[in-house]
C-alpha positions as CSV (number, residue, x, y, z in Angstrom):
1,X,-27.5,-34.6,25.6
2,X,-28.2,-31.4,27.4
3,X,-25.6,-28.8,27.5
4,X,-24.7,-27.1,31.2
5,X,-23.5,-24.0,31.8
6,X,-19.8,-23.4,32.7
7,X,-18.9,-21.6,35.6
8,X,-17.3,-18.8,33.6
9,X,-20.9,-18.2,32.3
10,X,-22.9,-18.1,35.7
11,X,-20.8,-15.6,36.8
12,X,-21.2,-13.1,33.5
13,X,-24.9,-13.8,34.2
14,X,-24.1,-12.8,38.0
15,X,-22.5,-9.8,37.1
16,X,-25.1,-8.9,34.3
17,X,-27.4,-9.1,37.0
18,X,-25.7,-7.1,39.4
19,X,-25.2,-4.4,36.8
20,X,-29.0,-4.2,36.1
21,X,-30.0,-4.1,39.7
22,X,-27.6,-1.4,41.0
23,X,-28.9,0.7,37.5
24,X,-32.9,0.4,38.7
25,X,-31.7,1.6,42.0
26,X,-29.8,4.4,41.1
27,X,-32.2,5.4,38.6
28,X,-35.5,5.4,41.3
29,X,-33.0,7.1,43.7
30,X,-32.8,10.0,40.9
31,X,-35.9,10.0,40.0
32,X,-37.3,10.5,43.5
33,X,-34.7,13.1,44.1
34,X,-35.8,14.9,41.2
35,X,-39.9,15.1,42.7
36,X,-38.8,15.8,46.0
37,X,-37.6,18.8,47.4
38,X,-36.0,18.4,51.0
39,X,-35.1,21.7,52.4
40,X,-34.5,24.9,50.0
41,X,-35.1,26.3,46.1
42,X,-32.7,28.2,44.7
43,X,-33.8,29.5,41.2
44,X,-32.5,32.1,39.3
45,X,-35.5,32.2,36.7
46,X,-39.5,31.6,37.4
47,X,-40.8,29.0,39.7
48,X,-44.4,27.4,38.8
49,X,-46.4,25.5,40.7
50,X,-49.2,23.6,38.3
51,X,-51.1,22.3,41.4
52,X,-52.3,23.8,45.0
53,X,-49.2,25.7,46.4
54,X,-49.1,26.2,50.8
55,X,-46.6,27.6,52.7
56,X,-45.9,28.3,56.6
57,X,-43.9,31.1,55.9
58,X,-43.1,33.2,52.0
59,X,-41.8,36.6,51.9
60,X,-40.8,38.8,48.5
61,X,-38.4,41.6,48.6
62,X,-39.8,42.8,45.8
63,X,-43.8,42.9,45.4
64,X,-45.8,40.0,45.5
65,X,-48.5,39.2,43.0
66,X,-51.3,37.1,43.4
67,X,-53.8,36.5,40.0
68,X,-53.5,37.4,36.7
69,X,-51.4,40.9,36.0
70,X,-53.3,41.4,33.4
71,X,-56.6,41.2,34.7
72,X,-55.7,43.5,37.6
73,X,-56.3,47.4,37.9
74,X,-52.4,48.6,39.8
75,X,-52.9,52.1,40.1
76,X,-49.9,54.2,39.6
77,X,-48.7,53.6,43.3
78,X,-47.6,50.1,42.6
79,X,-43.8,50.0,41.3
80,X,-42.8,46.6,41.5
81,X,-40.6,47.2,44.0
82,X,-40.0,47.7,48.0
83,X,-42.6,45.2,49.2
84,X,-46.0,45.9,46.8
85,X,-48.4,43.7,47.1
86,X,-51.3,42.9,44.4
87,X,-54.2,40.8,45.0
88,X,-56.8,39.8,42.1
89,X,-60.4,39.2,43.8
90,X,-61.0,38.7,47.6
91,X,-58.4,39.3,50.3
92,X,-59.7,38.3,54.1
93,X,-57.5,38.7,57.0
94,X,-58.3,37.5,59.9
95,X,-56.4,40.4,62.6
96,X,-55.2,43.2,62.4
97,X,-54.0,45.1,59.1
98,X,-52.1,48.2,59.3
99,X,-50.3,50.8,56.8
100,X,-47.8,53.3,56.9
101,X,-48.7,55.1,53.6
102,X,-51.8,55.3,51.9
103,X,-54.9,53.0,51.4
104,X,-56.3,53.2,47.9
105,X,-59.7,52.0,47.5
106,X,-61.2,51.9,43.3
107,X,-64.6,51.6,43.6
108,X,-66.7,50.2,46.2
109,X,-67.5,50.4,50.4
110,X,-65.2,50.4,52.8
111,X,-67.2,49.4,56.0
112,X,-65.9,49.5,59.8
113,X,-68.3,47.1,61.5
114,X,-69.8,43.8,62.6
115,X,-72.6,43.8,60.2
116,X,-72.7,43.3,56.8
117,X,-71.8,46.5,54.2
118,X,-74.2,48.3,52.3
119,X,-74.3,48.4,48.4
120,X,-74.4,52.0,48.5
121,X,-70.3,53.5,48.1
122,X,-69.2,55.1,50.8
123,X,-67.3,55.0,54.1
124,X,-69.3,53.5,57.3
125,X,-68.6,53.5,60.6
126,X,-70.6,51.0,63.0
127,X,-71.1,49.7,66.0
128,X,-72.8,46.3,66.6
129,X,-76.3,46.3,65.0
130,X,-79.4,45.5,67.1
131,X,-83.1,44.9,65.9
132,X,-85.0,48.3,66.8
133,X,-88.6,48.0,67.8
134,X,-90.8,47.3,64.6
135,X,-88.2,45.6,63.1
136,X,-85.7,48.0,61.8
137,X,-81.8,47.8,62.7
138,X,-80.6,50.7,65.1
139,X,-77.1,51.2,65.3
140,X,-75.4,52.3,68.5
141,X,-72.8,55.0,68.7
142,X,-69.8,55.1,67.1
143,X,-67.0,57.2,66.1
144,X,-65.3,59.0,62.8
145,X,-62.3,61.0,63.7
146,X,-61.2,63.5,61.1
147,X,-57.9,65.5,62.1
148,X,-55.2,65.2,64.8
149,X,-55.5,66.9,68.9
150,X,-51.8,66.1,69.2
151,X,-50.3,67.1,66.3
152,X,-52.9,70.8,65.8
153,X,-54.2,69.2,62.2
154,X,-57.6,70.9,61.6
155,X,-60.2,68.1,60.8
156,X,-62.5,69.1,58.1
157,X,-65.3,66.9,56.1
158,X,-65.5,67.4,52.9
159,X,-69.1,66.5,50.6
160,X,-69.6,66.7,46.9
161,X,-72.5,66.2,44.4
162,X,-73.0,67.1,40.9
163,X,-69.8,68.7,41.2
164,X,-71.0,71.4,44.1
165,X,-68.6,71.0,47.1
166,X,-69.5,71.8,50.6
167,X,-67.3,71.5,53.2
168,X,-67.0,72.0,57.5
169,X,-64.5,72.5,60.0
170,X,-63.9,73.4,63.5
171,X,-64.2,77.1,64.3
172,X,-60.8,78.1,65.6
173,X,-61.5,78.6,68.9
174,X,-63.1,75.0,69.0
175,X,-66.4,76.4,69.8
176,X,-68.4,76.0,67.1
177,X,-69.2,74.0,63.7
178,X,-68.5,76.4,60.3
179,X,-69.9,74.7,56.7
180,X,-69.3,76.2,53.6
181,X,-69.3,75.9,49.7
182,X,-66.4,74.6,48.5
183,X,-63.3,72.0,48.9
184,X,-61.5,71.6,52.1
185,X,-58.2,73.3,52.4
């Protein structure tokens, strides 16, 4: 004859199954809270990302790295502190870029125009290219100002090859256009 359970044992298996139930669901609540970051990090060590990481909005108060430190050339200007920023590789920005101290530039052009730069090295300033008659480019005027009206700083342009400097200024009665060997002042 078949042997039925007692009432005592349905409701051990009840509560065994109660048991396993709430565990699953606390466990997939952890789990997911673990993966999923609501609002803020707070780390007091190094944060990796392993994947693609975005952000609306990142600041450093330090300096800011992006690619491989040892695979970059930092000059001597970059401290690792008070906002540096190192970039490996390409940087585009899309407006306006300003500094308050100095621009370094190792190696290459640094072109101020619509068209696309030169291979030679050197510092170009454009206007908008046009196709000249027989199929050169022409450029239209454009502007390099070297000194400061305002402020009285004497411009001067300074030219070197094969170690022989020349140099030229502004006369200083702002008449006339004075070259001569050496560096500027």
């Amino acid at each position: 004859m078949k042997k039925l359970l007692k009432t005592t044992d349905l409701q051990t298996l009840k509560r065994s199954a109660a048991v396993v139930f709430i565990s699953v669901f606390f466990m997939a609540i952890v789990v997911y809270g673990a993966t999923t970051i609501s609002n803020n990090v707070v780390t007091g060590g190094n944060l990796s990302v392993a994947g693609r990481a975005s952000s609306t909005s990142a600041t450093s108060t330090t300096y800011l790295m992006v690619g491989s430190q040892s695979t970059m050339d930092i000059g001597s200007f970059f401290d690792y502190s008070g906002g540096d920023l190192a970039v490996q590789g390409n940087v585009e920005i899309g407006g306006t870029a300003s500094t308050t101290g100095d621009l370094y530039v190792s190696g290459g052009t640094v072109e101020l125009s619509t068209s696309s730069p030169t291979t030679t090295g050197g510092l170009f300033v454009r206007s908008s290219s046009d196709t000249a008659a027989g199929g050169g480019t022409s450029y239209s005027t454009s502007t390099l100002s070297i000194g400061n009206q305002e402020r009285a700083i004497n411009g001067c342009l300074e030219m070197v090859m094969d170690s022989a400097y020349y140099h030229c200024w502004i006369d200083g009665a702002g008449t006339a256009l004075l070259c001569a060997a050496g560096r500027c002042n």
